[in-house]
LODRENRO-739301 format. One record per residue: residue number from 1; residue in three letters; x, y negated, z negated of N, C-alpha, C in turn. Coordinates in steps of 0.2 Angstrom, whole numbers, plus 5000, padded with zeros to 4 digits. Atoms other than C-alpha are relative to their C-alpha. Example, Ala and Ser with C-alpha at 12.3 -4.5 7.8 and 13.67 -1.06 7.14 Angstrom:
<recs>
k 1 r Ala n.xx 5004 n.yy 5006 n.zz 5000 ca.xx 5062 ca.yy 5022 ca.zz 4961 c.xx 5004 c.yy 4994 c.zz 5000
k 2 r Ser n.xx 4996 n.yy 5006 n.zz 5001 ca.xx 5068 ca.yy 5005 ca.zz 4964 c.xx 4996 c.yy 4995 c.zz 4997
</recs>
This chain:
<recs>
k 1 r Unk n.xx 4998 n.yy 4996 n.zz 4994 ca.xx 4955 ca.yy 5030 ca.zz 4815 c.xx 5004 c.yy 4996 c.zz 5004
k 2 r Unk n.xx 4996 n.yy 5005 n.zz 4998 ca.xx 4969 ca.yy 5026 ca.zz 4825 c.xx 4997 c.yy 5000 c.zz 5009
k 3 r Unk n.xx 5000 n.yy 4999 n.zz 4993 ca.xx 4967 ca.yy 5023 ca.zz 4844 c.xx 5006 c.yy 4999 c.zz 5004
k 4 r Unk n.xx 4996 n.yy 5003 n.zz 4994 ca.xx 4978 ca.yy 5023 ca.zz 4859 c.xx 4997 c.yy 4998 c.zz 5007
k 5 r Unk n.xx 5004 n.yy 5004 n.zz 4994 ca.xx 4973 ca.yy 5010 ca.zz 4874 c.xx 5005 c.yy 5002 c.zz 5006
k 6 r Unk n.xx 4996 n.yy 4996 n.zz 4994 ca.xx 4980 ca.yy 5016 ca.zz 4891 c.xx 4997 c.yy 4994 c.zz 5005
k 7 r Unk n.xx 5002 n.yy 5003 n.zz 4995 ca.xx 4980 ca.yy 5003 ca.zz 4905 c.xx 4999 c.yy 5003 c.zz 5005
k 8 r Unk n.xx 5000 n.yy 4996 n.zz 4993 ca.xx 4973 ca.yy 5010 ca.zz 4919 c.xx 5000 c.yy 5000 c.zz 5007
k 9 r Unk n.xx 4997 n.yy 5003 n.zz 4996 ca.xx 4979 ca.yy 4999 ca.zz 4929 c.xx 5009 c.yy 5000 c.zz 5004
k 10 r Unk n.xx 4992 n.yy 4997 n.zz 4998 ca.xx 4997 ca.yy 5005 ca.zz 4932 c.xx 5001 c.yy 5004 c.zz 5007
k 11 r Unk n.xx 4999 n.yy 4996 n.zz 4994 ca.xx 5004 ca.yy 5014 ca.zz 4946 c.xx 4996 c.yy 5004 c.zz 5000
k 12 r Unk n.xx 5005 n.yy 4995 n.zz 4998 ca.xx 4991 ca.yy 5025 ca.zz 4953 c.xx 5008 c.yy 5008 c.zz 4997
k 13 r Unk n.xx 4999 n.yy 4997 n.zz 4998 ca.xx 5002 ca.yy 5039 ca.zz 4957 c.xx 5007 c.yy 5003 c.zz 4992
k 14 r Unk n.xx 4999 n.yy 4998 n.zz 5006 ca.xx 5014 ca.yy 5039 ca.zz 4940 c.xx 4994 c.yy 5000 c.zz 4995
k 15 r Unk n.xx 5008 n.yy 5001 n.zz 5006 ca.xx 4997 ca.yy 5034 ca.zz 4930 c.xx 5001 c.yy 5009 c.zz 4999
k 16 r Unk n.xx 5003 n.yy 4994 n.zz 4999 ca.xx 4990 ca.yy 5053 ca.zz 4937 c.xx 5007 c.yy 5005 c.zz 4997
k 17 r Unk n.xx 4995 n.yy 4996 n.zz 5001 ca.xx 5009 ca.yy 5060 ca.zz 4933 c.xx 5001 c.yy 5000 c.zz 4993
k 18 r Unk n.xx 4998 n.yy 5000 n.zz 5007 ca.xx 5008 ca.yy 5054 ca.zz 4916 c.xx 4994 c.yy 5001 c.zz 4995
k 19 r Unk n.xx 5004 n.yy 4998 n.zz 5003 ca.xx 4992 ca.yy 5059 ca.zz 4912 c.xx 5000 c.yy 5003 c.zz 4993
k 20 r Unk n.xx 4998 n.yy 4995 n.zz 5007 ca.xx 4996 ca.yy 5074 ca.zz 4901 c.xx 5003 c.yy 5000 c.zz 4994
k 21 r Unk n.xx 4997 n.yy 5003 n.zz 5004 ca.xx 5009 ca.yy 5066 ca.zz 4894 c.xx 4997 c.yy 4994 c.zz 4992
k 22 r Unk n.xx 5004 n.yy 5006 n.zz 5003 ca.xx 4996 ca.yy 5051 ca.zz 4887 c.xx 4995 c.yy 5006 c.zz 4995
k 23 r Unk n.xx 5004 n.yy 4997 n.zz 5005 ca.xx 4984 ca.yy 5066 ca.zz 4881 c.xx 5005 c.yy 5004 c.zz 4995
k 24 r Unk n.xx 4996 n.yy 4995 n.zz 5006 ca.xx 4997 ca.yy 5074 ca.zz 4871 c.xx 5003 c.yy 4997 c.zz 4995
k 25 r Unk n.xx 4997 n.yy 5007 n.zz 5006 ca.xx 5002 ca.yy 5057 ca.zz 4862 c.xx 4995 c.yy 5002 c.zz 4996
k 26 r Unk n.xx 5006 n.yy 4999 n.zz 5005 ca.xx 4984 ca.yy 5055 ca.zz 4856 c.xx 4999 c.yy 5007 c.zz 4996
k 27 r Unk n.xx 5001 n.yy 4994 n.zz 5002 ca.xx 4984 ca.yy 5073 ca.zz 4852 c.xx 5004 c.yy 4999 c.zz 4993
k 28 r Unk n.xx 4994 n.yy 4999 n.zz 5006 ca.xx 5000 ca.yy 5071 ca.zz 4841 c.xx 4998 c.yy 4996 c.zz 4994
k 29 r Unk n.xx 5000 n.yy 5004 n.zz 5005 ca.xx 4995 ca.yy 5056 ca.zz 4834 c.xx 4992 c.yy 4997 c.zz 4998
k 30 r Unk n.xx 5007 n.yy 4999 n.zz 5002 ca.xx 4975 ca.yy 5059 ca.zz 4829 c.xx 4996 c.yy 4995 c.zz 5002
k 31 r Unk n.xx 5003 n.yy 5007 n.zz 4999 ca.xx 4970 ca.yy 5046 ca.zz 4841 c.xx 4994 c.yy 5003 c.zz 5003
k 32 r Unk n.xx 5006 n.yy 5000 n.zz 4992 ca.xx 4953 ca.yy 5043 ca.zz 4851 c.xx 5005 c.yy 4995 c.zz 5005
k 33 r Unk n.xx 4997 n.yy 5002 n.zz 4997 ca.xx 4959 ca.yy 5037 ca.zz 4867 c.xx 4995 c.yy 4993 c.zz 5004
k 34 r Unk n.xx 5001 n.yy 5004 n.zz 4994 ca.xx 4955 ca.yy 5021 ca.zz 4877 c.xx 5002 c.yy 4998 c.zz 5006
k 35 r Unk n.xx 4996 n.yy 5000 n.zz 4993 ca.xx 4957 ca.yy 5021 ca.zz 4894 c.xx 4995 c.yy 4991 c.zz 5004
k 36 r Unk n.xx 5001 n.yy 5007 n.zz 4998 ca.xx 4956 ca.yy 5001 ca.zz 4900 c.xx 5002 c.yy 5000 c.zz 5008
k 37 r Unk n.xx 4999 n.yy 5002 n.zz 4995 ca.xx 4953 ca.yy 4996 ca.zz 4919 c.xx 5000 c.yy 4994 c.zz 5001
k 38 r Unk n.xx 5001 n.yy 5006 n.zz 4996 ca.xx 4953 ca.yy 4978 ca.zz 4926 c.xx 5000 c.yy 4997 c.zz 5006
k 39 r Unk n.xx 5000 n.yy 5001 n.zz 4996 ca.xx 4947 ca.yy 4973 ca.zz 4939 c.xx 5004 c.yy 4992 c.zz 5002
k 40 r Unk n.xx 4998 n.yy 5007 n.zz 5002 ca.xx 4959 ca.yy 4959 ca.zz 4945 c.xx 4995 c.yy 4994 c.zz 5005
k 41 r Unk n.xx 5004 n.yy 5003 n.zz 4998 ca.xx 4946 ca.yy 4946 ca.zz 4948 c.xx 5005 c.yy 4993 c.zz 5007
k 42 r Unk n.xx 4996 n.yy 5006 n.zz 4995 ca.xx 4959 ca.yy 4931 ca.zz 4954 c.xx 5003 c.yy 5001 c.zz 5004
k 43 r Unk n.xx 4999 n.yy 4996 n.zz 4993 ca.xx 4965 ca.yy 4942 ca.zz 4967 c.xx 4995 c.yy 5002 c.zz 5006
k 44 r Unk n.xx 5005 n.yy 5003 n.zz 4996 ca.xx 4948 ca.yy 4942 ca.zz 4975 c.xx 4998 c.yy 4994 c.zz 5000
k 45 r Unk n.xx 5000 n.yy 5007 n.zz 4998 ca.xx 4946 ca.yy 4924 ca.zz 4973 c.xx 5002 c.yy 5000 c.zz 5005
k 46 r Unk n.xx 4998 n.yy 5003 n.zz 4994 ca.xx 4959 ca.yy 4922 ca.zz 4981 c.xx 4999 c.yy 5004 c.zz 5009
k 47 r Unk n.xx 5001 n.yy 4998 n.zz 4995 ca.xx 4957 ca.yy 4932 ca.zz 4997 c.xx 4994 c.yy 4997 c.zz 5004
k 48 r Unk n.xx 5006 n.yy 5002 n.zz 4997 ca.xx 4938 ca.yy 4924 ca.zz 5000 c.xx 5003 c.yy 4993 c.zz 5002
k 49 r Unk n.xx 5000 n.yy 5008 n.zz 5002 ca.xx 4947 ca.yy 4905 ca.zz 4995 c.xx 5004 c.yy 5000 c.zz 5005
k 50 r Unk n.xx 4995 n.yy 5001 n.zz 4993 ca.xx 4962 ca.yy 4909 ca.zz 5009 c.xx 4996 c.yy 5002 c.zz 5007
k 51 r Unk n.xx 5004 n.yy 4999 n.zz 4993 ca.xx 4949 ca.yy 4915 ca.zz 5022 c.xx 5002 c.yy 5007 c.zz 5002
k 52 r Unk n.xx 4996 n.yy 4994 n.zz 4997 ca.xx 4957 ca.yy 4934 ca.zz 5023 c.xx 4992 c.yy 5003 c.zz 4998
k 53 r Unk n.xx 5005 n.yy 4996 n.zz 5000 ca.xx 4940 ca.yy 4941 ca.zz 5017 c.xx 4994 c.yy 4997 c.zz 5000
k 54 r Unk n.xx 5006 n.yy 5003 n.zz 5002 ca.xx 4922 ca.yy 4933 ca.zz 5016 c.xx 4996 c.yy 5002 c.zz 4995
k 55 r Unk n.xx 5004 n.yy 4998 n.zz 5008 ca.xx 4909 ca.yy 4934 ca.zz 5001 c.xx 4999 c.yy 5005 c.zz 5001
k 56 r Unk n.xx 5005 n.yy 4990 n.zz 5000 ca.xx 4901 ca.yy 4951 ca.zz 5007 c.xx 5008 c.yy 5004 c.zz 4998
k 57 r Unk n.xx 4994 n.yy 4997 n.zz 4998 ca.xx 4918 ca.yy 4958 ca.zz 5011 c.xx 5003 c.yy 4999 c.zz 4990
k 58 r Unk n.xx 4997 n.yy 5001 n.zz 5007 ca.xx 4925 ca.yy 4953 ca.zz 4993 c.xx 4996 c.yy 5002 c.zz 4994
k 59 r Unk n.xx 5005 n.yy 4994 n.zz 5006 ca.xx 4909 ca.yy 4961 ca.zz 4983 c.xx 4999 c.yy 5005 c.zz 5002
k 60 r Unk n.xx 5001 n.yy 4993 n.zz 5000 ca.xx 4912 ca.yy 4975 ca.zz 4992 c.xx 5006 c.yy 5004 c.zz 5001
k 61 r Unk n.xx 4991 n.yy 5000 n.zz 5002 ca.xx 4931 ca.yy 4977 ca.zz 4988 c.xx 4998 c.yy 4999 c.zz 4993
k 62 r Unk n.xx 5000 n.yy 5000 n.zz 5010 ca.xx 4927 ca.yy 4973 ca.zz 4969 c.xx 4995 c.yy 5005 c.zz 4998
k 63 r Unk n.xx 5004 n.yy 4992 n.zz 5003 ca.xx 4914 ca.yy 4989 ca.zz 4969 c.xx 5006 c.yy 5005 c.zz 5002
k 64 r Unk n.xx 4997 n.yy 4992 n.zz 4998 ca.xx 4927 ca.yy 4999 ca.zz 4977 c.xx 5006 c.yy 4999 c.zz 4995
k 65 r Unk n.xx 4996 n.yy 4999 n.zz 5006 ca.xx 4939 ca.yy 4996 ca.zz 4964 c.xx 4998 c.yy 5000 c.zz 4996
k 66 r Unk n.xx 5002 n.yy 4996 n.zz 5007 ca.xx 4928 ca.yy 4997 ca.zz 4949 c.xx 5001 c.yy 5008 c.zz 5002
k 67 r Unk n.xx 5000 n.yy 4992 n.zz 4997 ca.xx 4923 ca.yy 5014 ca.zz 4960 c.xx 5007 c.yy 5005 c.zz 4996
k 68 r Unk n.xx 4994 n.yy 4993 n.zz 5003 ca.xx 4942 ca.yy 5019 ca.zz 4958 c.xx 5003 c.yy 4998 c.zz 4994
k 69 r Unk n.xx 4999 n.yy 5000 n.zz 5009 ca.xx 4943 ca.yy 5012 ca.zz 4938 c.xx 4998 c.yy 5005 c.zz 5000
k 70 r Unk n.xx 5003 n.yy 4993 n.zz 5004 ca.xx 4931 ca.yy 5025 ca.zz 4936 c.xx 5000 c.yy 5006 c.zz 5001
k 71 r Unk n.xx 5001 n.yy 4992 n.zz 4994 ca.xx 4936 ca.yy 5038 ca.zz 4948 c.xx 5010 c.yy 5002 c.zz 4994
k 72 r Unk n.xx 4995 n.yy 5000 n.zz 5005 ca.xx 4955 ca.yy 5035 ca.zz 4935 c.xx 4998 c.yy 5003 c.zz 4993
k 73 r Unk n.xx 5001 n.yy 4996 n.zz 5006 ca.xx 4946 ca.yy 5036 ca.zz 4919 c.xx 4998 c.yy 5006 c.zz 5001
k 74 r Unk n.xx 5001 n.yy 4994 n.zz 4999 ca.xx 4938 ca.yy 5051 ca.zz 4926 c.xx 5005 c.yy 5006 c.zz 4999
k 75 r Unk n.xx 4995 n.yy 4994 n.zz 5000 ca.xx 4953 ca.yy 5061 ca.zz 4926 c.xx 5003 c.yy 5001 c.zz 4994
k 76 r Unk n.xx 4999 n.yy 5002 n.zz 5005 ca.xx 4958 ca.yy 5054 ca.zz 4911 c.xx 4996 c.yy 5005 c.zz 4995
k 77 r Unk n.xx 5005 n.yy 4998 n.zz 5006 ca.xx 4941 ca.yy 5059 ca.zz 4900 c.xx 5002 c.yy 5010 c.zz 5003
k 78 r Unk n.xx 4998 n.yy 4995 n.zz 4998 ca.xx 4943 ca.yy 5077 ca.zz 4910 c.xx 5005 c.yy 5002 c.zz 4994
k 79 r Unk n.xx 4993 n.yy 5000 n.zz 5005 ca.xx 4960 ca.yy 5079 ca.zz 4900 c.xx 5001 c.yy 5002 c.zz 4994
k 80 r Unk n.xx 5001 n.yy 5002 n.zz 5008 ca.xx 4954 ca.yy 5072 ca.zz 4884 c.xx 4995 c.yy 5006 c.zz 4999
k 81 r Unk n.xx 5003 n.yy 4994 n.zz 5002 ca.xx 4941 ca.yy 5084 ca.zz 4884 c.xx 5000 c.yy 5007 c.zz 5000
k 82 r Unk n.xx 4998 n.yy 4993 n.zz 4997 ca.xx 4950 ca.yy 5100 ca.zz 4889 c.xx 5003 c.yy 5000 c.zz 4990
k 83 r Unk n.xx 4997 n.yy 4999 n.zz 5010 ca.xx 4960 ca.yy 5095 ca.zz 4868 c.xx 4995 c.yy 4997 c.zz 4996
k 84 r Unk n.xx 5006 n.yy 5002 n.zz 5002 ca.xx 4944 ca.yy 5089 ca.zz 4863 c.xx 5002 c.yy 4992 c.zz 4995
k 85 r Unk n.xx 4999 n.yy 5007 n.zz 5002 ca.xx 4949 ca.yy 5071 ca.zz 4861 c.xx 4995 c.yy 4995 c.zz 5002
k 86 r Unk n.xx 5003 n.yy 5005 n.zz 4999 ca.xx 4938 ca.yy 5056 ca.zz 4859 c.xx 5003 c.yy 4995 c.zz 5005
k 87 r Unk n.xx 4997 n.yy 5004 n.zz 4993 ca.xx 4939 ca.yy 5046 ca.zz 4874 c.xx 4994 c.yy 4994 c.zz 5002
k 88 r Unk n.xx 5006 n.yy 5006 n.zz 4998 ca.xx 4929 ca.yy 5028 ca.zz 4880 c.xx 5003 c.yy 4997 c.zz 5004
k 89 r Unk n.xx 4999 n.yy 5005 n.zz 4998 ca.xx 4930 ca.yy 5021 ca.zz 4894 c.xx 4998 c.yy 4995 c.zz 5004
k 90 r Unk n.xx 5004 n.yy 5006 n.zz 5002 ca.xx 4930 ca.yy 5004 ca.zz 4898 c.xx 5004 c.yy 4995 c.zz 5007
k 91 r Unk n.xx 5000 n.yy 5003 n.zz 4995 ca.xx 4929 ca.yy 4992 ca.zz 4916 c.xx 4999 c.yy 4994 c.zz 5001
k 92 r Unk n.xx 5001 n.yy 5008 n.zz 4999 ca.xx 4932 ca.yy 4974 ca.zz 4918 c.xx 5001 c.yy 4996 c.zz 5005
k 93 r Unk n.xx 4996 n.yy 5004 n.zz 4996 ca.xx 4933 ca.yy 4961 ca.zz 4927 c.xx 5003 c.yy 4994 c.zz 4997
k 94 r Unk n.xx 4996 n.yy 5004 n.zz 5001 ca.xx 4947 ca.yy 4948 ca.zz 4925 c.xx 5007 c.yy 5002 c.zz 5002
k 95 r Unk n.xx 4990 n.yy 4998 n.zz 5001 ca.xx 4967 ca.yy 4950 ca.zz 4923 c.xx 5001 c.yy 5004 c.zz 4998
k 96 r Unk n.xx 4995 n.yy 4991 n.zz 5002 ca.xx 4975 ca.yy 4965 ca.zz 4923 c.xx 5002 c.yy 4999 c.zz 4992
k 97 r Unk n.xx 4999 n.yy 5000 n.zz 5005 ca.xx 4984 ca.yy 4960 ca.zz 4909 c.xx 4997 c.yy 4996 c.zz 4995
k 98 r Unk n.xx 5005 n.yy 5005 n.zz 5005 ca.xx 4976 ca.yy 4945 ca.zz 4899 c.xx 4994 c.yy 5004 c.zz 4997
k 99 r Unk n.xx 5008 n.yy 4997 n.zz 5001 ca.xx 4959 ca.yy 4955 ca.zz 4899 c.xx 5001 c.yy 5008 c.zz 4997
k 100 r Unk n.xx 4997 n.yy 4992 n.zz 5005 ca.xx 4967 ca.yy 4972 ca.zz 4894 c.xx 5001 c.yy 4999 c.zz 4992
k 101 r Unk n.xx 5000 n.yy 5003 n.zz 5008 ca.xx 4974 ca.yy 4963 ca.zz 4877 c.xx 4994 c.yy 4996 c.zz 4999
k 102 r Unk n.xx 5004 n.yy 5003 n.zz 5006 ca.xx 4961 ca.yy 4953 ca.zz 4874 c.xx 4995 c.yy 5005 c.zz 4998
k 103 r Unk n.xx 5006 n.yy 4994 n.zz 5001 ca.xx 4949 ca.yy 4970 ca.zz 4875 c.xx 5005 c.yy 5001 c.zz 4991
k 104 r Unk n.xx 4996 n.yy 4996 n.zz 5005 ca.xx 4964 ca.yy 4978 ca.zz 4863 c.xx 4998 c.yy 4996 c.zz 4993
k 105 r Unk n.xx 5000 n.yy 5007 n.zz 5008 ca.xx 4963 ca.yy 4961 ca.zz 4851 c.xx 4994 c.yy 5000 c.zz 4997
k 106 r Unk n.xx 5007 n.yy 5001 n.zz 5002 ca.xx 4944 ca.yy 4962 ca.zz 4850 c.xx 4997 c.yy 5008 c.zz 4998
k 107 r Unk n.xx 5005 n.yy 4994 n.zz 5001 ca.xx 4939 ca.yy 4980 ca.zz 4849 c.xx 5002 c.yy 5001 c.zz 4990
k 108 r Unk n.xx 5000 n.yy 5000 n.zz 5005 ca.xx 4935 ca.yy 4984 ca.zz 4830 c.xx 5005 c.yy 5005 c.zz 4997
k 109 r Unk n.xx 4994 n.yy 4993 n.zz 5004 ca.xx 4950 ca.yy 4998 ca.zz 4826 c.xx 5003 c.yy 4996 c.zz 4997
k 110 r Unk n.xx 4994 n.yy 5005 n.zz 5004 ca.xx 4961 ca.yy 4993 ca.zz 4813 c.xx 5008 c.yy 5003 c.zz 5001
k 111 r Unk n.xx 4992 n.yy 4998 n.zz 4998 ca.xx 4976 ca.yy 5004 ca.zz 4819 c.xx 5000 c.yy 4999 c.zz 5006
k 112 r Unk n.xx 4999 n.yy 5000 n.zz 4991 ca.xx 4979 ca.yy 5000 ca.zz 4838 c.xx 5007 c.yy 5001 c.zz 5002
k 113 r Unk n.xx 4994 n.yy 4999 n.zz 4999 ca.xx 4991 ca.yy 5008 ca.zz 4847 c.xx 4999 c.yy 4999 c.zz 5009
k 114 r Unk n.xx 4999 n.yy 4999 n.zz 4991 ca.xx 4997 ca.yy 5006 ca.zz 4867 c.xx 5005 c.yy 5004 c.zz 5001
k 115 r Unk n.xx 4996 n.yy 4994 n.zz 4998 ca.xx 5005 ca.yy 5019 ca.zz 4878 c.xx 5001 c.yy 4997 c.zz 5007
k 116 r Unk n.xx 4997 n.yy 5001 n.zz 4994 ca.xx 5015 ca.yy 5014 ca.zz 4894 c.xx 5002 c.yy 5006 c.zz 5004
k 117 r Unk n.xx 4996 n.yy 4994 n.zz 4996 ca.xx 5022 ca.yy 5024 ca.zz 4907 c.xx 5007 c.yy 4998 c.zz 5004
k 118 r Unk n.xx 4994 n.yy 5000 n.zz 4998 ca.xx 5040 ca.yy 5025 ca.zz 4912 c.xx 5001 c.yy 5005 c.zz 5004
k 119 r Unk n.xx 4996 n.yy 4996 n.zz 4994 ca.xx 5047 ca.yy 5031 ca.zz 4929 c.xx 5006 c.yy 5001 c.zz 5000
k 120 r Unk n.xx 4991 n.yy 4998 n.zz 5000 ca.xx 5063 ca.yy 5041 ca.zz 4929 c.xx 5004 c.yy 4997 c.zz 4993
k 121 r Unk n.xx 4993 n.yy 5004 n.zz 5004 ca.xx 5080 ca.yy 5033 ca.zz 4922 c.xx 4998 c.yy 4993 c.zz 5006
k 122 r Unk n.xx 4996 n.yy 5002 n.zz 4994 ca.xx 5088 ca.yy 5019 ca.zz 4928 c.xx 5001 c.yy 4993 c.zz 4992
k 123 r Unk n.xx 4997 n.yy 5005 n.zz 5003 ca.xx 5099 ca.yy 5003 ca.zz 4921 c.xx 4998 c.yy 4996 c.zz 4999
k 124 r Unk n.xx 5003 n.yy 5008 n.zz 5001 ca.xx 5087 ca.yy 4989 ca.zz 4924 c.xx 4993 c.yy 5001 c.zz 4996
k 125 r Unk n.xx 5006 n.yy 4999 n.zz 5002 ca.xx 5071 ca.yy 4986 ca.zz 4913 c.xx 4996 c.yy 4999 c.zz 5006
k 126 r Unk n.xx 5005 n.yy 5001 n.zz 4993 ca.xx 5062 ca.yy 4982 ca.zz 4931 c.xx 5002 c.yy 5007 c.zz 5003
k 127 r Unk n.xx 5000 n.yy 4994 n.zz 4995 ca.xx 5067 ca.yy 4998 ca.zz 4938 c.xx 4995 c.yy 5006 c.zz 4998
k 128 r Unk n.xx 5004 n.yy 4992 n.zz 5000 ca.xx 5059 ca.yy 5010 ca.zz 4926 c.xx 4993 c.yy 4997 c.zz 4997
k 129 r Unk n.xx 5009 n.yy 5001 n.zz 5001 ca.xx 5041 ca.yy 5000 ca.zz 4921 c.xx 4997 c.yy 4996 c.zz 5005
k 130 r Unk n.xx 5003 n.yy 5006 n.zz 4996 ca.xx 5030 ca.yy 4992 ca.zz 4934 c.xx 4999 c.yy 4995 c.zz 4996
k 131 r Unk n.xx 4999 n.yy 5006 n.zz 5007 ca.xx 5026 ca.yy 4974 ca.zz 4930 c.xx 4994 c.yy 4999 c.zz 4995
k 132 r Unk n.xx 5005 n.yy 5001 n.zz 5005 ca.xx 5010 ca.yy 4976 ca.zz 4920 c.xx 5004 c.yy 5004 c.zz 4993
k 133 r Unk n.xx 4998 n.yy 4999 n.zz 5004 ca.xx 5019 ca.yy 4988 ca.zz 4911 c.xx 5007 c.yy 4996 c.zz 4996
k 134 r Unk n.xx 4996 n.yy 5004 n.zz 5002 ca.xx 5032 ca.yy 4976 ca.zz 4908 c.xx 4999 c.yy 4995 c.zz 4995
k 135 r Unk n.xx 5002 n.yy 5005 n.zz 5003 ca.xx 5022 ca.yy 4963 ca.zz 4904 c.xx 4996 c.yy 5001 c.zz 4992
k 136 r Unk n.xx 5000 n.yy 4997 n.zz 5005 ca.xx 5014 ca.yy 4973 ca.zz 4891 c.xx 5003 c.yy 5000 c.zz 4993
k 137 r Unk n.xx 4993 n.yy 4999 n.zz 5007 ca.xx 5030 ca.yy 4978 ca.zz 4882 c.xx 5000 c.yy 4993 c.zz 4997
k 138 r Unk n.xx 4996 n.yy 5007 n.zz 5000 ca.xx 5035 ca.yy 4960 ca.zz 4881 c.xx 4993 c.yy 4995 c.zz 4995
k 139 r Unk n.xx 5003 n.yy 5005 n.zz 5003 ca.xx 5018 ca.yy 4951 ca.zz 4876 c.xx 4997 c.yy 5002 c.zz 4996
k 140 r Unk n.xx 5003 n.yy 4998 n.zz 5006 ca.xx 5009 ca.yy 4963 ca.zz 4865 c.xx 5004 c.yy 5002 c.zz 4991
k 141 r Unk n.xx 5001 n.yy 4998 n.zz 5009 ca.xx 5008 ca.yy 4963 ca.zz 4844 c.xx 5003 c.yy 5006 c.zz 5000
k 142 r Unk n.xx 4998 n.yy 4995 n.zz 5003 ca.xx 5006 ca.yy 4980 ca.zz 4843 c.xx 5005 c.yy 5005 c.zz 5003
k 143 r Unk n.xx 4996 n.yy 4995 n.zz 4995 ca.xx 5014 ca.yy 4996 ca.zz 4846 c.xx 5002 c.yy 5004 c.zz 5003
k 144 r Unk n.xx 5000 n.yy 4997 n.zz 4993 ca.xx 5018 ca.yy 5004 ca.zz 4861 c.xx 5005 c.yy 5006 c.zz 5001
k 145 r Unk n.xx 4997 n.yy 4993 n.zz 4998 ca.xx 5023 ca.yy 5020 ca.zz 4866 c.xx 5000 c.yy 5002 c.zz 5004
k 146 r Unk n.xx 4998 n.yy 4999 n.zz 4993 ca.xx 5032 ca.yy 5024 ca.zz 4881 c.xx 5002 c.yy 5009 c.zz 5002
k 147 r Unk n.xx 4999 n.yy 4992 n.zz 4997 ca.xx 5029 ca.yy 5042 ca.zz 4890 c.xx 5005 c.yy 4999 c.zz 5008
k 148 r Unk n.xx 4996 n.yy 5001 n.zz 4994 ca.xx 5042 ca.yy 5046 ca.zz 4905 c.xx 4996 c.yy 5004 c.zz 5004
k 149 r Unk n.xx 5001 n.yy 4995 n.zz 4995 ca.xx 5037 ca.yy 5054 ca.zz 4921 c.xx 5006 c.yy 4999 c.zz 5005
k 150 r Unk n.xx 4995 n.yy 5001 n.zz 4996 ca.xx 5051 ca.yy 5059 ca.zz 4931 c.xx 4997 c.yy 5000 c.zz 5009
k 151 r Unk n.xx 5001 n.yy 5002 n.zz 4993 ca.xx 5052 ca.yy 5051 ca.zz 4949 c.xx 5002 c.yy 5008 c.zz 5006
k 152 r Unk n.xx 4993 n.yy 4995 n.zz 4997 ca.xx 5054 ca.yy 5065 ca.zz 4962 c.xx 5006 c.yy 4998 c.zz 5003
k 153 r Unk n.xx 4993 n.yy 5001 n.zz 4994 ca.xx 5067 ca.yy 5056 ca.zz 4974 c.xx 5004 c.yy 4997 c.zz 4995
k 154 r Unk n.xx 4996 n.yy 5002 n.zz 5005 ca.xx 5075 ca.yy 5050 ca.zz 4956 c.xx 5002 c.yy 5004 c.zz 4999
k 155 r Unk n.xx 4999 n.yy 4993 n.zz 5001 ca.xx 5076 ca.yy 5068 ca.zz 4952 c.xx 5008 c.yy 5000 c.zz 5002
k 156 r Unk n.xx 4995 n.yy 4997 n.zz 4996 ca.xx 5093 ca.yy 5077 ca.zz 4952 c.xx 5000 c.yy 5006 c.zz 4996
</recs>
């Protein structure tokens, strides 16, 4: 069985625009779908370590973002289950990206596939992927498959 892992970490607002585009990959390509969140944990460290939040304050920021991991794959599973796609999803805490691949690297499928999302056009590879999606392209094995949502103020 093949799968496609979806960072659900990306831009909120092209993530949600490229929804359909990501359920229609799996469709094409008989995948079940995995939708990965991370919570970035060193970014709450830091905030308690610099003095900008205190403990409470920063475990109650790290629930309101699993909250909206799972309030993303919600939309997500929604989707998958309108084309009756297999869908699992899965909330961490660590590094956005380290903790995404290392999910990918250890889960037991033996086809793995990843799906990024790309904004508009444009002539620089930093214009059209945020940097997870960047970082993605750049450091993962397998193979990645890039869906576009066009920007509206890109539009013409």
């Amino acid at each position: 069985m093949k799968r496609l892992y979806i960072s659900m970490n990306q831009t909120e607002s092209r993530l949600y625009r490229g929804l359909p585009s990501l359920v229609s990959l799996a469709e094409s390509l008989s995948a079940e779908v995995v939708a990965v969140f991370v919570v970035d944990r060193e970014s709450l460290l830091k905030l308690e370590r610099y003095r900008i939040f205190v403990s409470d304050e920063v475990a109650h920021l790290s629930e309101s973002l699993s909250q909206e991991g799972e309030k993303r794959c919600q939309k997500l599973q929604k989707l998958c289950e309108e084309r009756g796609i297999k869908m699992y999803a899965v909330v961490l805490e660590g590094e956005p990206l380290h903790d995404f691949l290392r999910y990918v690297d250890e889960d037991v499928c033996e086809n793995k596939l990843i799906a990024v999302i790309r904004r508009g056009c444009g002539a620089m590879f930093r214009d059209i992927f945020d940097p997870l999606s960047r970082q993605i392209l750049l450091e993962t094995p397998y193979d990645v498959f890039v869906v576009g949502v066009q920007d509206h103020e890109g539009s013409h």
